[in-house]
N, C-alpha and C positions, 0 to 999 in steps of 0.2 A: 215280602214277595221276592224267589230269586229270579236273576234274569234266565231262565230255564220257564218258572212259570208265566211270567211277562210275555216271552214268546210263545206259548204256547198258545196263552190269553189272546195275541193278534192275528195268529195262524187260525185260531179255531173260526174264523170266519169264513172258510172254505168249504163249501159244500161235498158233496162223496164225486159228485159230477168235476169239481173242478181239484179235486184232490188226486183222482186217476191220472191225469194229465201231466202231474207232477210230479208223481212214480214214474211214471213210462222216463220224465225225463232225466231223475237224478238216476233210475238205470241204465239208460244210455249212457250219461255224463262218466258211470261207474264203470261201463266198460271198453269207453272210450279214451277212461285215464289211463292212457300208456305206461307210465311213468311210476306209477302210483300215489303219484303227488296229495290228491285230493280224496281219494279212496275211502281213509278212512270215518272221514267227515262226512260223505258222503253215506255212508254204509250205518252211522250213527244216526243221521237224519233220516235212515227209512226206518230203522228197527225204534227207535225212541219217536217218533212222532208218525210218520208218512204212510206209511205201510197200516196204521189201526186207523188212521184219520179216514185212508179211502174205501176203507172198507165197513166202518162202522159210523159214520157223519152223516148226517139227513140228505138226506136228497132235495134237492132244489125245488122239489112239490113240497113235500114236507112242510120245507121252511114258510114257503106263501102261505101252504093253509097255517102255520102256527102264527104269521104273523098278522093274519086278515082275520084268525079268531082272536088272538088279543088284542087287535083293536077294536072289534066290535065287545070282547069283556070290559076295557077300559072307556068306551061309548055308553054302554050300560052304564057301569057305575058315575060317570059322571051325570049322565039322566036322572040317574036315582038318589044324586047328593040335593041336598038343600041348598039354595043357593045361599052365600054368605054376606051378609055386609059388613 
């Protein structure tokens, strides 16, 4: 794994709802670097990650129904295991 995908791996925990938020701000940050100090780093973090993440990441419905249906598929199957000794 490189550390490209690691991060990616940690960020993908942001929903489309909390990924907008993050856009609007590395685009301010982008056009508030006078300097251009940080620009390009900036501009790298929305075309490689930021920018597909807010636009194509589940939505925070989404994720409750996916997460409240795998618990109830994992409820199921554990109903339906034999118990062990």
């Amino acid at each position: 794994m490189t550390f490209a995908d690691y991060a990616r791996y940690r960020l993908s925990v942001f929903t489309k709802e909390e990924s907008s938020p993050i856009v609007a701000y590395l685009n301010y940050a982008r056009e508030t670097d006078t300097h251009g100090i940080n620009t390009p780093q900036i501009v790298e973090a929305l075309n490689v990650f930021w920018l597909d993440r807010a636009e194509h990441a589940p939505s925070e419905e989404n994720l409750k129904t996916h997460l409240r249906e795998d618990g109830e598929f994992i409820t199921h199957l554990l109903g339906k295991t034999p118990e062990r000794t």
